[in-house]
N, C-alpha and C positions, 0 to 999 in steps of 0.2 A: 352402663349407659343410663344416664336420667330420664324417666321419661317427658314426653312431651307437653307440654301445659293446652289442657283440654278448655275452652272459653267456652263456658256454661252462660248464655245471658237470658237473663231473668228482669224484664220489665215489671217493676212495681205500676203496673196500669190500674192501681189504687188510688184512685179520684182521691187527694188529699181527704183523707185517709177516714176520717169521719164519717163521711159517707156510705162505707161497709156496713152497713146495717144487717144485724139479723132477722127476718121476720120470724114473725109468730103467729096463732091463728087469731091473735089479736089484733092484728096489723091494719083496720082499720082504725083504732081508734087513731088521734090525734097523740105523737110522738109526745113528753114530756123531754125538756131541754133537761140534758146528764153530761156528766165531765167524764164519762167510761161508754167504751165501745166494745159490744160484741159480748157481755156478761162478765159473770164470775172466771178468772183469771188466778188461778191456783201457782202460789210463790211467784208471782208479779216483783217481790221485792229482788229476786236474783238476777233482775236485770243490771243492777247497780252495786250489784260487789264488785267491788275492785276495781269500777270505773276511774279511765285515766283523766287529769284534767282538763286534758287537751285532746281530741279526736276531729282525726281529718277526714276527709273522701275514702282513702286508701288505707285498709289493713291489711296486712300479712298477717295469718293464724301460725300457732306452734307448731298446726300440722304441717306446715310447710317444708322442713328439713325430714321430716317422715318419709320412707320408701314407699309412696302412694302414689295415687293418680293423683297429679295438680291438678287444680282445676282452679278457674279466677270467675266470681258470683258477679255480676254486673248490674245496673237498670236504671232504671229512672222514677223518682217516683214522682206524681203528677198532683196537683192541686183538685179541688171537686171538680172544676170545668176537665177535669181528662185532657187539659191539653196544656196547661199553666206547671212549667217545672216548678216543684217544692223543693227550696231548700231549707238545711239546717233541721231533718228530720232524722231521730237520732236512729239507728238501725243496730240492734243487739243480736248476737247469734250465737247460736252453738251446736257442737254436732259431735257423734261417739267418733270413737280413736279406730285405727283400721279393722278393730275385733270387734268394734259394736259397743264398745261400751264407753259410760262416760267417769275418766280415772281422773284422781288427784292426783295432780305430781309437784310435790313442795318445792321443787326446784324453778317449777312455773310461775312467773309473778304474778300473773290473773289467771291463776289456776282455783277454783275454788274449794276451800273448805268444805267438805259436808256436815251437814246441820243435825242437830240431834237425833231427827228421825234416819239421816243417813244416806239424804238426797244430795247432789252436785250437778251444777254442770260441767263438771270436769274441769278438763285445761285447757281445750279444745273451743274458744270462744273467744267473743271481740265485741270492738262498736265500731261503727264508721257512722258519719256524719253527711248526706246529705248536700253537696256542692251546690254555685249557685246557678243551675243549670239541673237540678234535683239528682244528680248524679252519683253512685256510689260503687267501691271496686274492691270485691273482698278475693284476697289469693290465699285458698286452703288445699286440703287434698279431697278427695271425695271422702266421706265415711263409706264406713264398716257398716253391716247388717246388724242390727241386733241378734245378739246370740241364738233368741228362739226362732230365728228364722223367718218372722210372719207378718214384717214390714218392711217398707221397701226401702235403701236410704234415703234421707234424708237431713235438712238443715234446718235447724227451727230457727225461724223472726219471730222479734220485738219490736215492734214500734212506738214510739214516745214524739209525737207532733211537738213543737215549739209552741205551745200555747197549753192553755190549765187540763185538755184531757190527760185519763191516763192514761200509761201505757198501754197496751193491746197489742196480741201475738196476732199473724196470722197466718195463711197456709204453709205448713212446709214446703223447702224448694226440694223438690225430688226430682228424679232423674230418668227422662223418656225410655230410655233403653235399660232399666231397672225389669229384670223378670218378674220382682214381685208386685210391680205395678201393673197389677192387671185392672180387667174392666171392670171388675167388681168395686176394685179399691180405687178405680179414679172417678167413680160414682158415689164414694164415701168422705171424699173429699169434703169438706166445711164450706168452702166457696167464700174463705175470709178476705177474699181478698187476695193479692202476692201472684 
C-alpha cells in the first residue's frame, strides 16, 4: 500500500526577499546598499550544479519513488509589501535520503559530485521557479534524521531573486510534529525568513 501524500504548506511570507535583514548591535547605523543578504553563505556555489536550463513552478525530487512519506512543499513567495506575489524567484533545495544522510548516486542526473573536501548535496535536490502568482510546488518524501540524532528534519532553501543579489539560504522547512523540534530548538531558529 503507497502511502498517502502528506500537503506540507509552507508560505514563503518573505517580503521579496531582501528585506530579511539580519540585525546587529549595529543596527542603528544607516544600512550600506549590498548585492548579499543575511552574511557569509558557506558553498553558495552548490546552488548551481547541475542546474537544468529550464525550471518551472513544479518539481518532483528522486526521493519521490522512495518508500517514504510523500509530502508536496508549497507557498508563496511575496514581494517587500507582504502582499505583491514575486515571481520568477529561483528556489534550490535539498535534504538527506530516509537514513539522514546526504548520498551521491551516479545514476542521478542532478545527483552531485562531492568536492574535494568531500561535501554534497546529494541526490536529493532540485529548483523550482517561482509562478506568476509567486507560487511554488515541490513533491518529495520527508527526510531522514541525521544519523546523530540531534536535529530535527529538515529541508534546506536557496533563494536567488531575479535581480543582481545574491543567492541567500534561509530557514529550514522543518516539521511541527518533529520530536526533536523542541522549544529550545525553535528558539534557535535564525528567523531567516521561510
Amino acid at each position: 500500500m503507497k502511502p498517502r501524500i502528506q500537503i506540507v504548506c509552507i508560505g514563503l511570507i518573505c517580503s521579496l526577499l531582501a528585506s530579511c535583514n539580519i540585525l546587529t548591535k549595529e543596527s542603528n547605523k544607516t544600512p550600506e546598499k549590498s548585492n548579499s543578504v543575511g552574511g557569509a553563505f558557506e558553498n553558495s556555489e552548490f546552488t548551481y550544479y547541475g542546474i537544468p536550463k529550464a525550471i518551472s513552478s513544479v518539481d518532483t525530487s528522486p526521493a519521490w519513488k522512495l518508500n517514504g512519506q510523500r509530502i508536496l512543499l508549497t507557498g508563496i513567495v511575496y514581494q517587500n509589501d507582504g502582499k505583491t506575489p514575486a515571481p520568477d524567484v529561483l528556489l534550490y533545495y535539498y535534504h538527506t535520503n530516509l537514513d539522514g544522510k546526504y548520498v551521491h548516486n551516479f545514476n542521478e542526473s542532478r545527483s552531485m559530485t562531492p568536492n574535494e573536501l568531500g561535501q554534497t548535496h546529494g541526490c536529493i535536490r532540485g529548483w523550482v521557479k517561482t509562478d506568476n502568482k509567486g507560487k511554488y510546488y515541490i513533491y518529495t518524501v520527508r527526510p531522514g534524521t541525521y544519523p546523530t540524532n540531534d536535529e530535527p528534519s529538515h529541508v534546506h532553501i536557496t533563494l536567488k531573486e531575479p535581480n543582481d543579489i545574491k543567492e541567500y539560504y534561509i530557514d529550514d522547512f522543518v516539521f511541527d510534529d518533529d520530536k526533536l523540534l523542541t522549544s529550545a530548538k525553535r528558539k534557535k531558529l535564525e528567523k531567516r525568513c521561510g
